[in-house]
N, C-alpha and C positions, 0 to 999 in steps of 0.2 A: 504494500500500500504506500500512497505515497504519505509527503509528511503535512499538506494540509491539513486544519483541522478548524469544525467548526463546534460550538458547543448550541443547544438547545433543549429547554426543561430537562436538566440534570443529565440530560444523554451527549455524548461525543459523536462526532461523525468524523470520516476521514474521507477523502475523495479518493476514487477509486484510481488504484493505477493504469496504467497503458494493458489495453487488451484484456481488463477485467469484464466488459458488459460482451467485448465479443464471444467470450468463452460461455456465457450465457443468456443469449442468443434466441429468440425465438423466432417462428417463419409465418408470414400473413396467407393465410388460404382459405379460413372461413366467410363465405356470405350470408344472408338473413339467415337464409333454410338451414344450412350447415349450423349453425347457430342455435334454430328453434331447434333440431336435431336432435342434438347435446342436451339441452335442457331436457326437451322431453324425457329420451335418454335413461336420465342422471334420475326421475323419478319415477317413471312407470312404474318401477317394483312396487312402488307403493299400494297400486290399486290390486297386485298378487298375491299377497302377505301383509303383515302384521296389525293392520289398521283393525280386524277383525279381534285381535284379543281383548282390544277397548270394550265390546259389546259385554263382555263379563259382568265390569265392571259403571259400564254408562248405559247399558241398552239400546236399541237403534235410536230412540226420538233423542236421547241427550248425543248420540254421536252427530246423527243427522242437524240437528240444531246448530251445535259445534261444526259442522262443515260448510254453513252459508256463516257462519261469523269467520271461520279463517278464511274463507272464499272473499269478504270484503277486505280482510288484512291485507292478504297478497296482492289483490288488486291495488290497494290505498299503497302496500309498502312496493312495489314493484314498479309503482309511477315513479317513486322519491328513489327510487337505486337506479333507475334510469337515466334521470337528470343528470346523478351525481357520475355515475358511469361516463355519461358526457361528455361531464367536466373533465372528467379524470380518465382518461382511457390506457388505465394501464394496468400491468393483470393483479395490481395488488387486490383489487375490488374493494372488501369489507372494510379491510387492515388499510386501504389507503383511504378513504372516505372518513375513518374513525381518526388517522393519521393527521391528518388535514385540522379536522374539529378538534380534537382533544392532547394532540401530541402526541409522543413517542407513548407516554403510557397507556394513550387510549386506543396507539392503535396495534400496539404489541395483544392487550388484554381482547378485543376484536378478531385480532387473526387468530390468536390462541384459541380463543373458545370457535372459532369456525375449523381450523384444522382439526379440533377433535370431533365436532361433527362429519367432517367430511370423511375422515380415518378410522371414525366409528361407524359411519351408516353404510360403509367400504363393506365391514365385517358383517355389518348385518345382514347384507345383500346377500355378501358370501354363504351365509349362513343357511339362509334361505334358499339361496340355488342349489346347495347342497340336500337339502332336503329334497327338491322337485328334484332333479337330479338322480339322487337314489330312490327314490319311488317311479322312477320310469324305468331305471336300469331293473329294477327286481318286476317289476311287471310285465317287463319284455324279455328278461333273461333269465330270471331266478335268482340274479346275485346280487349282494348289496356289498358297499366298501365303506369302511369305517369313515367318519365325518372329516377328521383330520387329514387324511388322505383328499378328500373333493376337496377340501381350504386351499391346498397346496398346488391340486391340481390346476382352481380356479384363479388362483393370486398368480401363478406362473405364465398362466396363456394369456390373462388380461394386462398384468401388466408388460410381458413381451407387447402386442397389440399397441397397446400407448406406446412404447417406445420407437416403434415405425415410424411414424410421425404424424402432424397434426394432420392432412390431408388423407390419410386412411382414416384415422378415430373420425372423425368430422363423418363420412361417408359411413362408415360403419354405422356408425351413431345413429345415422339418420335412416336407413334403411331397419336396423331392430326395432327402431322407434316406433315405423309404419307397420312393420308386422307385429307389436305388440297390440297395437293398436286394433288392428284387426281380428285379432285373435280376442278381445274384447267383446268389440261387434260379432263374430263369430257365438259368442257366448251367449248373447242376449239372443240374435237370431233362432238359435238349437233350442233357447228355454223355453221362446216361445213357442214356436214352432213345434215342441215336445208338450206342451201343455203341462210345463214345472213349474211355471212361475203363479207363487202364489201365494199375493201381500200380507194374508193376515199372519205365515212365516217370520216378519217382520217383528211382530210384537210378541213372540213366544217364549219371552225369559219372564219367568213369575215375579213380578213386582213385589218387594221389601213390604211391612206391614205400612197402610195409610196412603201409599205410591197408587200408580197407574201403570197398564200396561206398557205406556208411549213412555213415561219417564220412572222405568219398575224402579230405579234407587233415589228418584226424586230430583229436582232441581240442582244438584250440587252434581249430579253425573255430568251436566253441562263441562262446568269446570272441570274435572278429570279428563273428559272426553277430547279437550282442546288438543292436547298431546297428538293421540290418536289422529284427530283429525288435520292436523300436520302432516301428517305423512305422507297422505296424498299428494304434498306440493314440495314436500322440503327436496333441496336440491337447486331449484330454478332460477335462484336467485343467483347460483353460480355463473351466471353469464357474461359479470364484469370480466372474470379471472382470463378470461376471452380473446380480451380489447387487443391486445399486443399480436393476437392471430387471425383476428377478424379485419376483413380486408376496408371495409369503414363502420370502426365501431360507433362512431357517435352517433348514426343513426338506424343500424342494424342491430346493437346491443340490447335498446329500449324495444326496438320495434318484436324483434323475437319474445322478447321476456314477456310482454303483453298478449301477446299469440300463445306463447304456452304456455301462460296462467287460465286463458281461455280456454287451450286441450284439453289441460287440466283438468278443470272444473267439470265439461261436459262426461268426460271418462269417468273421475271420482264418481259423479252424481248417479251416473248408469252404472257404477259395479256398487254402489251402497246401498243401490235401492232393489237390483237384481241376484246377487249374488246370496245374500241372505232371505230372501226371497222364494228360494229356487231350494237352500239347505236349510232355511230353520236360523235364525241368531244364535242363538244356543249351540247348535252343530259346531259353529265353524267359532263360537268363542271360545272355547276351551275343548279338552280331546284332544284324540287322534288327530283329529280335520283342521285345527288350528294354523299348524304350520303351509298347510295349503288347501285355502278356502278356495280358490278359483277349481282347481282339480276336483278337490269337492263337489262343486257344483257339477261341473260332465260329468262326475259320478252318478251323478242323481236320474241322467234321463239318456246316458249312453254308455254301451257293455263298455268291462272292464280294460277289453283291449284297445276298444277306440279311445277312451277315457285317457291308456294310457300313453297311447301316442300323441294326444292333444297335452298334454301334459310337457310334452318336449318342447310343442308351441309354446306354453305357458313360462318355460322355462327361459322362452328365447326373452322375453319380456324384463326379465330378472337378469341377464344376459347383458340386456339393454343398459340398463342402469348400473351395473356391474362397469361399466366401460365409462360411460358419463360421470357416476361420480367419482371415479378415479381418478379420469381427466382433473377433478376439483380440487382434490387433496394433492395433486402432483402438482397445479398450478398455485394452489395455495402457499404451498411447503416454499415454491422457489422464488415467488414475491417476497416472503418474510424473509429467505434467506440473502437474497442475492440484495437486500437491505440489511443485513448482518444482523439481524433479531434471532436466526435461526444461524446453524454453525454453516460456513458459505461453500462450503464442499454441497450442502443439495442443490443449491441452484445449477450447478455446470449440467451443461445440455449436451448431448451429440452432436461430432463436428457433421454429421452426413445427414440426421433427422431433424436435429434441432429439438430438441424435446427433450423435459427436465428426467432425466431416465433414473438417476440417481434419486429425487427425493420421491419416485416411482418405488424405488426398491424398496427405502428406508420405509415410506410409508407402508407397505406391503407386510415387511415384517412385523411390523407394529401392530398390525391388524390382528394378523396369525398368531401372536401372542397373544393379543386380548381373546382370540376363541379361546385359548387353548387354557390361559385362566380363565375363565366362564364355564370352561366343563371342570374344572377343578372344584372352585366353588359352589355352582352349583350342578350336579354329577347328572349327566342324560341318560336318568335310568330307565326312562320311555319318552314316549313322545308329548305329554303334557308335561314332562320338568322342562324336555329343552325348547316346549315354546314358551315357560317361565324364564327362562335362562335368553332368549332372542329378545323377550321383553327386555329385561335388563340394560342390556346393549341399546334397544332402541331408544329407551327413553335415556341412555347417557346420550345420544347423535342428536336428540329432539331436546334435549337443557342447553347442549351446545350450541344449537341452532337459535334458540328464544333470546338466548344473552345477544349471541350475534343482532340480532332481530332489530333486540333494544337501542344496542349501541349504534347502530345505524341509521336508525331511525331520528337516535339524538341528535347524532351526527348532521344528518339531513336540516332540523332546526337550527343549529348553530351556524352549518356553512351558509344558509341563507343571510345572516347575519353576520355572518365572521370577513367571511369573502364577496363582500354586495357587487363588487368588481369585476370575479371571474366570469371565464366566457361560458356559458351555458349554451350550450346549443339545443338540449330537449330541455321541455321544463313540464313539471308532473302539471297533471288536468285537476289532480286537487289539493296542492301546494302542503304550505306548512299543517295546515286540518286534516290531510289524508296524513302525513307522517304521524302524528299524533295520534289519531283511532289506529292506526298500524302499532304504533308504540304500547300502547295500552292493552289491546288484545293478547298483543306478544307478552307483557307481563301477568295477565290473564292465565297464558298457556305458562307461563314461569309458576304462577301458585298452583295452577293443575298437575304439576310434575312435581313438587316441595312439599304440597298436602298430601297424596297420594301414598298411602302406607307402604303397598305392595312395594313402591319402587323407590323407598329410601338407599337401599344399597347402592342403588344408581346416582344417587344426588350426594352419597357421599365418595359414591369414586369420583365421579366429576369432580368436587369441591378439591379433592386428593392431589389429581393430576393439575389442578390449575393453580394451586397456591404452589406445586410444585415446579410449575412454568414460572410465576410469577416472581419465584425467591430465584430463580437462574435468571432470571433477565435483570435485576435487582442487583444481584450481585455479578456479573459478567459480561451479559448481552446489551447494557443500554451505553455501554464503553467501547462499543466495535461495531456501531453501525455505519455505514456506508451511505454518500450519497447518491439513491436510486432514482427516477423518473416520480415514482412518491412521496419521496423526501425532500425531495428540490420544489413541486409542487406547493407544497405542505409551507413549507422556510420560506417560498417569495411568496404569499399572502396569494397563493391559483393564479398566477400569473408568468409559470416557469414551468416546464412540463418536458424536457427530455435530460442525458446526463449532463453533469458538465459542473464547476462552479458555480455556488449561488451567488449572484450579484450582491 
């Protein structure tokens, strides 16, 4: 490094040496679609797994409730990360947007809690296609392979995949996207068409003493439910991480991310309202059927063999998102790094792909530990521990994501305010009041995850690994940061935006 140096809120910066940003390197190949791609992508799993364990404990009407209030979040917060995407088009996203507004502390604490989102719902995903995975292999073959083995299997091929480079993932991306998609529609088609669908399934978990069927544990299932009803979209917001590979992000960033918070919603709304419909609430919240309600469902009105070949459809969906949000966690890891938050060996990229392939692997392992204590902890002695054990994990990815949420959304208020100057090229349709109901909500889904008994374990590993971020960067990391395209941004008040000395 060289020997400049600049200091800002208690943090150091040094300007990077000769050949420091080429060695970390990204290449511009996305357009809109490529874009809406990714995102969708990065969530589809959602609509195949885990959203369905909430029913236990919220029932459909409190889930469903919960999913037209997160559906307003994302919409209100997915305006205001668009603007700021804009401003900012570089792939720190969250971490640069909190950067910006609050400094190094806010936006260290930002990208920390979004990389363990990203590096948890990694494992989740894994977790899950591991499950749909061996339930097709044993219903077409007879054999099953232990869980550890598909982690391994799965963490190996996707992240080889991302490390090709951005223009296969992009394409890939977007091609799983559209067949998971279908394979959705395919679902509703067959229920119908089979004479399975059948709403009063919906309301079949026996309501709590005083309750209703619509809300069997009462108005407080709302609240819980938030979590849950997260899931459907968590992910999307990852589009900033993007910017440096999208060929014009300032108007293809926003434009995607509004397109598929709209997929979204329409998909969400059609597997919440069919899928349990078709199995019973009850079925596919707890049990056997938990780890894959969608399968569940073809079970209900097609033999076991077809059931289980649409099953590898379903798989491709999980697949999907499996690639998308890896992409997130690989771009996350090397924004923070290659800003020296994180140690700067992840950010280097491939001289021939260009792609952070290193903070690919790091993250990878990371994941594959966190299964491998979850089956430690809690032991997969059949198939309702380790959908108790997926829960776990999910709600650590969905606490990660609500903080990110919040702090973004501050973010959003402050830079209106902080930088009245900078160039905004998109500005949200409903300004500082959409960030605010986006804000509030998200802390909404923060007390649904805090109150929630079942899933204190998970609010205290989060709390674990963040104080345990928080004392590394405290004591080592806010003395070796680097001036990135973030940081320079951040220092000239949004009015400096590539590397170089800050004026």
């Amino acid at each position: 490094m060289a020997d400049t140096t600049t200091k800002s809120s208690g943090a150091t910066y040094t300007t990077a040496e000769a050949g420091y940003f080429e060695k970390r390197s990204l290449k511009r190949t996305a357009g809109v679609w490529g874009l809406w791609g990714i995102g969708i992508a990065a969530v589809i799993s959602g609509d195949f797994s885990g959203w369905n364990v909430g029913l236990a404990t919220t029932g459909w009407g409190g889930l469903f409730i919960a999913m037209i209030i997160i559906i307003v979040m994302y919409f209100t917060m997915i305006f205001s990360i668009g603007e700021m995407s804009a401003a900012m088009p570089h792939t720190g996203g969250a971490y640069s947007f909190s950067r910006a507004a609050m400094g190094p502390w806010g936006g260290f604490i930002t990208g920390l809690a979004e990389t363990i989102e990203y590096v948890v719902t990694t494992a989740v995903v894994v977790w899950f296609s591991a499950v749909y995975a061996d339930s097709a292999l044993l219903a077409l073959t007879g054999i099953t392979l232990p869980a550890p083995l598909w982690w391994a299997i799965l963490y190996v091929a996707f992240i080889g995949l991302n490390s090709l480079g951005a223009s296969i993932g992009f394409r890939f991306a977007l091609v799983v996207a559209i067949i998971s998609m279908a394979v959705i529609l395919l679902f509703g088609i067959l229920a119908f068409a089979g004479g399975a669908v059948n709403f009063d399934n919906l309301l079949d978990i026996a309501p709590t003493e005083g309750n209703s069927a619509f809300l069997p544990f009462g108005a407080a299932g709302i609240l819980f439910a938030l979590p849950f009803a997260i899931w459907f979209f968590l992910g999307i917001e990852e589009l900033p991480l993007a910017a440096e590979e999208a060929t014009n992000p300032t108007k293809d960033i926003p434009k995607a991310s509004v397109w598929g918070v709209i997929t979204l919603a329409f998909f969400g709304l059609l597997v919440l309202f069919l899928n349990p419909a078709v199995t019973g609430s009850k079925a596919i919240s707890e049990g056997l059927d938990s780890g894959e309600p969608l399968l569940a469902g073809f079970r209900v009105f097609l033999p076991d063999d077809v059931a289980a070949i649409l099953s590898i459809a379903a798989l491709i969906g999980l697949l999907a998102s499996l690639q998308g949000i890896m992409f997130a966690y690989g771009r996350n890891m090397y924004s923070l790094s290659r800003a020296g938050y994180y140690p700067k060996f992840l950010s280097l990229t491939g001289k021939k792909h260009q792609t952070p392939w290193v903070a690919l692997v790091v993250g990878g392992v990371i994941g594959y530990v966190i299964l491998l204590l979850v089956l430690q902890v809690l032991p997969a002695v059949n198939e309702e521990l380790g959908a108790s054990a997926s829960g776990i994990i999910l709600f650590i990815a969905v606490f990660g994501a609500v903080i990110s949420y919040i702090m973004q959304m501050a973010s959003y208020v402050i830079l209106r305010r902080k930088f009245p100057n900078a160039v905004r090229p998109y500005s949200s349709p409903t300004g500082i009041p959409g960030a605010v109901v986006a804000g509030v909500i998200a802390f909404a889904a923060f007390l649904g995850i805090v109150l929630a008994p079942p899933f204190q374990l998970a609010v205290l590993t989060f709390v674990v690994i963040f104080v345990i971020g928080i004392a590394l960067f405290a004591l080592v990391g806010r003395h070796r940061l680097v001036l990135s395209p973030e940081e320079e941004y951040a220092l000239s008040g949004g009015l400096k935006d590539g590397p170089g000395d800050v004026a």
